[in-house]
C-alpha positions in Angstrom: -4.2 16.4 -50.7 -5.2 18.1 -47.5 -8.3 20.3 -47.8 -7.2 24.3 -47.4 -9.8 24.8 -45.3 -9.1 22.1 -42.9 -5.9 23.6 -42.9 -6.8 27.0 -42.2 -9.1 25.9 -38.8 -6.3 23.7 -37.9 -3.6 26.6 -37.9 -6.4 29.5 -36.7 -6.6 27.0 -33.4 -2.8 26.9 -32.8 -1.9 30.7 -33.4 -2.0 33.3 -30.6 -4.7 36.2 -30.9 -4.2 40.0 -30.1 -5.8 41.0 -27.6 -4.8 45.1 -27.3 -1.5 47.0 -26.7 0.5 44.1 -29.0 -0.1 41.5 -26.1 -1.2 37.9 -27.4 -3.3 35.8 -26.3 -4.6 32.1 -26.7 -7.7 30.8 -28.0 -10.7 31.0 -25.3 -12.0 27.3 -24.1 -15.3 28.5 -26.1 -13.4 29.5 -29.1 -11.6 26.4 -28.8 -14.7 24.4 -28.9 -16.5 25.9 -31.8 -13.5 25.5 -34.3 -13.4 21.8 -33.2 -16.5 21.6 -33.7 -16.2 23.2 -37.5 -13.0 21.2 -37.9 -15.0 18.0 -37.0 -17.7 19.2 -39.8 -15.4 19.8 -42.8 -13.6 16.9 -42.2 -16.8 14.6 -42.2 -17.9 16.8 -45.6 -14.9 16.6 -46.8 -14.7 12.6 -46.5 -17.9 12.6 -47.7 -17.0 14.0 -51.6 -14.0 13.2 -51.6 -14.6 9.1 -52.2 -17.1 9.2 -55.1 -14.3 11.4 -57.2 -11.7 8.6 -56.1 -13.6 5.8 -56.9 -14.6 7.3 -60.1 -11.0 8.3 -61.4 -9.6 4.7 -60.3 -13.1 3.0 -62.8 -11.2 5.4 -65.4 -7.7 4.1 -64.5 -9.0 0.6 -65.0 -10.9 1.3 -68.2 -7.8 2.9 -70.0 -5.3 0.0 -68.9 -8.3 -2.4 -70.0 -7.9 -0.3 -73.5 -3.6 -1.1 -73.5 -3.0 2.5 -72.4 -0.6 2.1 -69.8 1.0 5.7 -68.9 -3.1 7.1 -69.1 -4.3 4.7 -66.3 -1.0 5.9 -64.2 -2.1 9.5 -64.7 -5.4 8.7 -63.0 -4.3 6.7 -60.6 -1.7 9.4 -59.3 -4.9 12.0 -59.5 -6.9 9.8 -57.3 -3.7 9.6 -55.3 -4.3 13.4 -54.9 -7.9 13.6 -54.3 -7.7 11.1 -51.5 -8.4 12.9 -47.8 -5.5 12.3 -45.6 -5.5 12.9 -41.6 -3.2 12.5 -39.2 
């Protein structure tokens, strides 16, 4: 899963801007810079809470097959499947 707001700098950096009588324009090299610099932010925080919610769902996952509850610990896993931060 691929945090929305990550996605929202990401696809505010490659879209063209008005800039008056319907002519666009692209970002500005300082523009450019500070939503890199923002991206660069969330994705730290975002790596940053995303791993204790992983590891914790996986402990869960392992508790409930431990317990003989098969289809449970698959049901965590594939949450912490979802919770884990993906970049390209």
């Amino acid at each position: 899963m691929k945090n929305p707001y990550i996605r929202a700098v990401e696809r505010r950096m490659k879209t063209l801007v008005p800039c008056g009588a319907g002519v666009l324009r692209s970002l500005s090299v300082d523009e450019l810079k500070l939503l890199e610099g923002l991206l660069k932010e969330f994705k730290k925080l975002d790596k940053q809470f995303s791993l204790p919610v992983v590891s914790k769902l996986l402990k869960v996952a392992d508790q409930c097959e431990a317990g003989g509850h098969k289809s449970r610990a698959r049901m965590f896993r594939a949450l912490a499947k979802e919770f884990e931060v993906k970049y390209q």
